[in-house]
C-alpha positions as a printed NumPy array, in Angstrom:
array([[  0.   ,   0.   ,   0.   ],
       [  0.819,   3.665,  -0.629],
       [ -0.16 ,   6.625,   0.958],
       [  0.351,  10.272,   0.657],
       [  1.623,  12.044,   3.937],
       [  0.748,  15.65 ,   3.745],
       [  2.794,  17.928,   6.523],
       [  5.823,  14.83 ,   6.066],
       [  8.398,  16.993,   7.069],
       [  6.715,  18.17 ,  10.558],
       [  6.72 ,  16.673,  13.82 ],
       [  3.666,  13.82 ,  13.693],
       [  3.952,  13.621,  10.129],
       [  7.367,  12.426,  10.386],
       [  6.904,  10.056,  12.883],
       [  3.598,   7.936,  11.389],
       [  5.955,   7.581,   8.131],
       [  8.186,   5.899,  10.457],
       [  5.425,   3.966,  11.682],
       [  3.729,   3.251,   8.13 ],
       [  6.887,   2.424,   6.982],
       [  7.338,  -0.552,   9.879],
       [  4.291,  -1.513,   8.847],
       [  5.17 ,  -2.291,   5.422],
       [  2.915,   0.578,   4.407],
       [  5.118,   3.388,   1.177],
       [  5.2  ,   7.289,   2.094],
       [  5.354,   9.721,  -0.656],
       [  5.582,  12.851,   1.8  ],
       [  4.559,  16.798,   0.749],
       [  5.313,  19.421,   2.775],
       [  5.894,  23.138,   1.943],
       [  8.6  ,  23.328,   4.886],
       [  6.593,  26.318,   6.243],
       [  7.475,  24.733,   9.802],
       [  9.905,  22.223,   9.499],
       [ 13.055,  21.154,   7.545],
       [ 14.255,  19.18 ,   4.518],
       [ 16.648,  17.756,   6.902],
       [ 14.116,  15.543,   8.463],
       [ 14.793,  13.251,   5.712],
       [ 18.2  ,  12.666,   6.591],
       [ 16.877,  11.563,   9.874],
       [ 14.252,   8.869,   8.2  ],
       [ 17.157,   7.477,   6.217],
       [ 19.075,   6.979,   9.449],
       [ 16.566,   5.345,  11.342],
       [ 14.631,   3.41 ,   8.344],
       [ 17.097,   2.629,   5.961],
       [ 15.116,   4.002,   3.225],
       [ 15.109,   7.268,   1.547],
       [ 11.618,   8.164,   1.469],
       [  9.707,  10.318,  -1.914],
       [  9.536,  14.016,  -0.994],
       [  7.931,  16.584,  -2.885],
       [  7.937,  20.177,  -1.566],
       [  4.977,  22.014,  -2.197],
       [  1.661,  23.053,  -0.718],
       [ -2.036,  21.02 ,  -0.773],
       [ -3.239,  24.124,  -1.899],
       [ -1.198,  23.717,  -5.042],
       [ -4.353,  22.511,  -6.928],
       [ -1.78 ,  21.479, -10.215],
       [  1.047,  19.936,  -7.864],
       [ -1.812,  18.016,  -5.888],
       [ -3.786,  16.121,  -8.721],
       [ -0.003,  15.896, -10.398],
       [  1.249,  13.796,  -7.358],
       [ -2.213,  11.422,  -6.748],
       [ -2.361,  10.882, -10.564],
       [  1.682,   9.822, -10.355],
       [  1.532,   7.552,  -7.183],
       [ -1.883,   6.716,  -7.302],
       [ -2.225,   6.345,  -3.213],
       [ -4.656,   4.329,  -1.446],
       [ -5.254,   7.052,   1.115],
       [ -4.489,  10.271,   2.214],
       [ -2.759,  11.194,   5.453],
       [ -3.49 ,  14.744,   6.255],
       [ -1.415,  16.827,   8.674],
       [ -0.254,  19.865,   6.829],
       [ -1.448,  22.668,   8.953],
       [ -0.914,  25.579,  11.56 ],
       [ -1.117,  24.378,  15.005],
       [ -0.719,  26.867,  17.51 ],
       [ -3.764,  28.226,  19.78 ],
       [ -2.974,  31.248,  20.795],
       [ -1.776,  32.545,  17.424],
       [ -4.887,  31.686,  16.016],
       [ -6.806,  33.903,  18.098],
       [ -3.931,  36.971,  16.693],
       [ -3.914,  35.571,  12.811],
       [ -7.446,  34.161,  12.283],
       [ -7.34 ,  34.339,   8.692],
       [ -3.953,  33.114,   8.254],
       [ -5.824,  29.929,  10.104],
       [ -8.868,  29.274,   8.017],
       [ -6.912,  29.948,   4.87 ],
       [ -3.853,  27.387,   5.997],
       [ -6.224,  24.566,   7.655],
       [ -9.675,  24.683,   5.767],
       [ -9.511,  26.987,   2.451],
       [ -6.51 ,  24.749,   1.689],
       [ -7.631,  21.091,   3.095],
       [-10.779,  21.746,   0.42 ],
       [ -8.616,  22.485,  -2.204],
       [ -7.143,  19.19 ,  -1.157],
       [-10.161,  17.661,  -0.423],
       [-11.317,  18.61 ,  -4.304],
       [ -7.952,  17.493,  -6.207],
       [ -8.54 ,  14.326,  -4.028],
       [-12.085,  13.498,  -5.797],
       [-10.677,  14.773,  -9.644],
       [ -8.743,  11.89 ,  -8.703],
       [-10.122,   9.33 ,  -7.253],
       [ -8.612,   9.23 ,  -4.558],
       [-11.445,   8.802,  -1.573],
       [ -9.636,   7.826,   1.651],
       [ -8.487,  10.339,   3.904],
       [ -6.988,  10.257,   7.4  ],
       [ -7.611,  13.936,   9.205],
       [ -5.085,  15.342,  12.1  ],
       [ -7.727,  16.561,  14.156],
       [ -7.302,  17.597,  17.483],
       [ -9.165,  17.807,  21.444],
       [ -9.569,  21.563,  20.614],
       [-12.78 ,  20.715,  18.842],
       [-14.484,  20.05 ,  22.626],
       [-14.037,  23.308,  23.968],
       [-13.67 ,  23.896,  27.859],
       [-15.197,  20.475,  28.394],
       [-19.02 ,  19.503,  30.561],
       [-17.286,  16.152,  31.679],
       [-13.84 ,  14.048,  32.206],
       [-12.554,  12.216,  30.659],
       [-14.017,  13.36 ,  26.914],
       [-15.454,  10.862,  24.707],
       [-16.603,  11.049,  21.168],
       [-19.68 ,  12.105,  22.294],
       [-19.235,  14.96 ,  23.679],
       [-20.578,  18.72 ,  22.272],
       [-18.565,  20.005,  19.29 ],
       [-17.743,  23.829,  20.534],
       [-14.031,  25.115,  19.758],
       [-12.695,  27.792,  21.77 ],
       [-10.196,  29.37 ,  19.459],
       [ -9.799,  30.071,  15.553],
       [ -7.325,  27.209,  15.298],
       [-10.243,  24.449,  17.034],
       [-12.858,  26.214,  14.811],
       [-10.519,  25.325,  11.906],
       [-10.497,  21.612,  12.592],
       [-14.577,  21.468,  13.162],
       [-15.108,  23.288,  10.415],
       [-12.761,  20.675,   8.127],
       [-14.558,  17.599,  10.217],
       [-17.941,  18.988,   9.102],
       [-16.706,  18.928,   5.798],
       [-15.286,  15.663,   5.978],
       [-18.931,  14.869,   7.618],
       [-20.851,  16.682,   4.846],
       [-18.483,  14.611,   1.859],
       [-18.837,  11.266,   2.843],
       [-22.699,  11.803,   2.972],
       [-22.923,  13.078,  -0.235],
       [-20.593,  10.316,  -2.095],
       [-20.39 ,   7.304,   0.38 ],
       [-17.424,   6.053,  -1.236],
       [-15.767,   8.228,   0.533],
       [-14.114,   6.795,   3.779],
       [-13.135,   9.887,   6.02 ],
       [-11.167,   9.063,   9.841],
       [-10.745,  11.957,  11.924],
       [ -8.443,  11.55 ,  15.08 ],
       [ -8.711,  13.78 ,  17.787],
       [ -5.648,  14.045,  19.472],
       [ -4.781,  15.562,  23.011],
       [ -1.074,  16.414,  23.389],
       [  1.285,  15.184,  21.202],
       [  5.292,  15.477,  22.936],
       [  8.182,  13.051,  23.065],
       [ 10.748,  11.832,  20.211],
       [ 11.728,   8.663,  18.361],
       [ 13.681,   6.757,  21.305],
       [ 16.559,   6.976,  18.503],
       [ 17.418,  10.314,  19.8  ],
       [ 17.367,  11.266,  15.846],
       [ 14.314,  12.9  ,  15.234],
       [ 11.996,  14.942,  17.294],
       [ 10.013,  18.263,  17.594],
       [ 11.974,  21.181,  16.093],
       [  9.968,  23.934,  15.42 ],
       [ 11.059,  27.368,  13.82 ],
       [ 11.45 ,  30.315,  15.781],
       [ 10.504,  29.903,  19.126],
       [  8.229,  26.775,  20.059],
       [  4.42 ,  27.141,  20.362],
       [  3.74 ,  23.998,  22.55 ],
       [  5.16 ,  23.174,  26.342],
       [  7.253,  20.822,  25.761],
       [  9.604,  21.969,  23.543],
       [  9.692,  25.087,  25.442],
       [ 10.375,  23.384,  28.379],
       [ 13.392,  21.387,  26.442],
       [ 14.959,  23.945,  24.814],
       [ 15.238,  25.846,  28.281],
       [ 16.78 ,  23.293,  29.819],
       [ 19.729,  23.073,  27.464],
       [ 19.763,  26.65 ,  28.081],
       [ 18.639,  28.066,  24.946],
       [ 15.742,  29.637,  26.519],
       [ 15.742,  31.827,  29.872],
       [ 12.623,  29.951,  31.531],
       [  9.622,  28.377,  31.038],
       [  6.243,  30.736,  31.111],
       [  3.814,  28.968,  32.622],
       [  0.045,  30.286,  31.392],
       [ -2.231,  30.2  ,  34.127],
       [ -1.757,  29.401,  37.945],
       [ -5.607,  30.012,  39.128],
       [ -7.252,  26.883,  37.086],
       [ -9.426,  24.817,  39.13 ],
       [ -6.926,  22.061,  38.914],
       [ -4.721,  20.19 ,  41.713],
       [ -1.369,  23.051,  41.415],
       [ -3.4  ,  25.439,  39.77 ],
       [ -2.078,  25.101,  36.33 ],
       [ -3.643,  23.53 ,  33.252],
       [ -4.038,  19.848,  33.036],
       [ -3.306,  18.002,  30.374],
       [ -3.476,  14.189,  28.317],
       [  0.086,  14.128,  26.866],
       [  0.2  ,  11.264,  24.295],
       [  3.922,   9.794,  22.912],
       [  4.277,  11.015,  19.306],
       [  5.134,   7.11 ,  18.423],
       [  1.558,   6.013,  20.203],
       [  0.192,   8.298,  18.392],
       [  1.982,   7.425,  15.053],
       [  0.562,   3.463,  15.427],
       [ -2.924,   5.063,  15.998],
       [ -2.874,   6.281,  12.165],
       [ -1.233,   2.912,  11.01 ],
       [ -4.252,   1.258,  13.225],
       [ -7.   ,   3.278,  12.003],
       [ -5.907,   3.055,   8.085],
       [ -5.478,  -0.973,   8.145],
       [ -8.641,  -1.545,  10.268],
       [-10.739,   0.847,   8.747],
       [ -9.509,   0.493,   5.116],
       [-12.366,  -1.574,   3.74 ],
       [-14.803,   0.483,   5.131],
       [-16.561,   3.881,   3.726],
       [-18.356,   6.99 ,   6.25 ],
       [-16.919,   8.9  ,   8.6  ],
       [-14.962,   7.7  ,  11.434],
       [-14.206,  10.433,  14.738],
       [-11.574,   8.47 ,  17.486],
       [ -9.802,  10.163,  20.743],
       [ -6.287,   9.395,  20.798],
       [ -4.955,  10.108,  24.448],
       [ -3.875,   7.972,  27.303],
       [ -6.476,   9.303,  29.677],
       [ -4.034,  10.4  ,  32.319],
       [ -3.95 ,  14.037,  32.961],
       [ -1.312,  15.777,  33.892],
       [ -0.804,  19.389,  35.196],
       [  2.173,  21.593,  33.304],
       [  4.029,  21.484,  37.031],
       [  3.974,  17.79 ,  36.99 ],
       [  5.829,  18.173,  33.421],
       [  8.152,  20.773,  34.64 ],
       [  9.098,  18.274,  37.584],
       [  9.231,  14.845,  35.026],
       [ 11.555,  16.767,  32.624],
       [ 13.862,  18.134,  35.416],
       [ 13.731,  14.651,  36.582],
       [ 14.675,  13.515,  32.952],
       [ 17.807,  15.717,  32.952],
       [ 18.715,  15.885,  36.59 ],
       [ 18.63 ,  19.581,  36.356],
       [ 15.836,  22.037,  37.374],
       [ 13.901,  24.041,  34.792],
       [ 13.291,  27.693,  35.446],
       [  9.73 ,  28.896,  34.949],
       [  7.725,  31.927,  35.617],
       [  4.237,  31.976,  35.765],
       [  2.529,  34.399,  34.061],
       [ -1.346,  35.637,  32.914],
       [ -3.838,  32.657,  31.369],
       [ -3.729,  32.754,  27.161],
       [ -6.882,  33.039,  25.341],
       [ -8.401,  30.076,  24.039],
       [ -6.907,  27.964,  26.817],
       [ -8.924,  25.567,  29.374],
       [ -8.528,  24.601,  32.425],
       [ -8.438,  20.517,  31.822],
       [ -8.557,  18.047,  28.994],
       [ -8.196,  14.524,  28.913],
       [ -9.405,  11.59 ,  26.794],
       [-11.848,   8.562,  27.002],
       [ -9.743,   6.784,  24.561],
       [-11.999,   3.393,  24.958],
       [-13.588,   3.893,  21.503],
       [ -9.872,   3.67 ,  19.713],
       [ -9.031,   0.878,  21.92 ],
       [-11.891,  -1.309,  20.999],
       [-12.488,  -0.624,  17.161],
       [ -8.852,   0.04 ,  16.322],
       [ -7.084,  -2.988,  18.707],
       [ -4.864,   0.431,  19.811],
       [ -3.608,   1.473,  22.906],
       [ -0.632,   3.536,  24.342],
       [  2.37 ,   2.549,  25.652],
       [  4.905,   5.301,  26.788],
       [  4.043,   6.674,  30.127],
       [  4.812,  10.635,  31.479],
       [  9.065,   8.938,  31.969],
       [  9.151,   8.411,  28.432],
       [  8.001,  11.028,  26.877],
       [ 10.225,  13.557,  28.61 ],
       [ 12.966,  10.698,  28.869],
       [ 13.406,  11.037,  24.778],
       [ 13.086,  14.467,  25.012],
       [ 15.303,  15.073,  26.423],
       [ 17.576,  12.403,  24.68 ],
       [ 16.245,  14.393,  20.993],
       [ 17.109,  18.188,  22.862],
       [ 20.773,  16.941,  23.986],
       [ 21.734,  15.606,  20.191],
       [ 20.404,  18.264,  18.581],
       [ 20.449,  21.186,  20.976],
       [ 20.471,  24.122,  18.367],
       [ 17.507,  22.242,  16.159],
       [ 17.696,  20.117,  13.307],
       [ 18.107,  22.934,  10.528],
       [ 21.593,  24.272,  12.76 ],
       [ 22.928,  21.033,  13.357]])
């Protein structure tokens, strides 16, 4: 099987081709580097052995799009090629809805000129809002609480609206919680441009002293410490929940919504304190006013994935920060300055 891996080059992208690739499973990867670096092949080869197909470009390339499914003639489409962060949503809302939904239907369109009907969607827990219950299952109310959630509803109910007007169409979203860790190579992990947008590799990058501290949004949550809670998933877990979903659900046509978390929670503090753990060193951090679009906790009922998919997690809170911190240490600059 073959499958195009939009967003190749980034962070989860990167890591599921490792997985589909274990699993016997071809990547042609696109990515318009917006975020992340050519370099990241280097890495693949290194740890796979194999130098995977790269194109650079963007889905919204309507030309380069149908060009590449007409070439390689996928079975499916892996779709992760978007802007991520929450609180620069809520400063560049346009930037957002162009990037992750005027450009995922331009995909979405070269996708049907072509045939090509099977999509899997990076989703995320954004699309619940502050949530009415723990942990959150499928179930719960739809109701995004910044531009960059709005952006993945607004693709789901597109994905939603497709497959019930052509049900050959197979369409799997999968919602994930918090995405951190590295390949336990040490080779590849997150390495954003500029300066990072998510915790942990904030909290990294501090603690190899390329940062001055860690800001810490928000002490006055209702939570245990007082600072957000969160379900922190191992970017490899979450890597064999797209292989999972695309071999089980393969046969099958509609749309498909999963959780993938471990449903632990864990506050920001009890990061700070696993990560200083991980290096034997404390991490400096300041805590400062709550960001918009942020919530108080969020954590997953992941039974649904568990039970259709035959999935489950495997890396605990020691792991994640474990490789890391292993990742930070080899490249402590970032991938495009090493």
């Amino acid at each position: 099987m073959k499958v195009v891996v939009t967003g190749g080059t980034g962070f989860i992208g990167s890591h599921t081709c490792l997985a589909l690739h274990q699993a016997g499973i071809e990547p042609v990867l696109l990515d318009n580097l917006s975020n992340s670096s050519s370099k990241v092949l280097d890495q693949l080869e290194k740890i796979s052995g194999q130098r995977f197909r790269f194109i650079e470009g963007d889905i919204a390339d309507a030309q380069l799009m149908q060009q590449l499914l007409q070439q390689h003639q996928p079975q499916a489409v892996l779709h992760f090629a978007a802007l991520k962060a929450v609180g620069e949503s809520t400063r560049q809302p346009l930037r957002y809805y162009q990037n992750n939904v005027a450009a995922t239907l331009s995909m979405l369109q070269s996708m049907q000129h072509c045939g090509v009907k099977q999509v899997v969607f990076s989703s995320s827990a954004t699309v619940y809002g502050d949530p009415d219950y723990l942990p959150i299952d499928e179930q719960h109310p739809i109701r995004a609480t910044s531009p960059y959630g709005w952006s993945k509803v607004m693709v789901e109910q597109l994905l939603q609206d497709l497959v019930q007007a052509d049900p050959a169409w197979l369409a799997i979203t999968l919602r994930y919680f918090n995405p951190v860790g590295a390949h336990p190579s040490g080779l590849l992990g997150e390495s954003p441009s500029g300066i990072p947008n998510n915790q942990l590799p904030y909290i990294a990058q501090t603690a190899v002293g390329k940062r001055p501290f860690v800001s810490v949004y928000g002490a006055d949550y209702a939570t245990k410490d007082g600072t957000g809670v969160r379900d922190y998933i191992h970017v490899m877990d979450l890597a064999h929940g797209h292989v999972a979903a695309l071999l089980k659900l393969q046969q099958q046509q509609g749309f498909h919504a999963f959780n993938l978390g471990t449903g632990q929670g864990y506050s920001v503090l009890d990061m700070l304190h696993a990560f200083a753990a991980a290096a034997g060193k404390e991490i400096p951090y300041q805590l400062v006013a709550r960001r918009p679009g942020d919530i108080a906790s969020s954590y997953a009922d992941a039974s649904k994935a568990q039970r259709d998919l035959n999935w489950q997690t495997l890396a605990d809170l020691t792991d994640m920060t474990r490789d890391t911190w292993r990742w930070q240490q080899n490249y402590p600059a970032g991938l495009e300055e090493a």
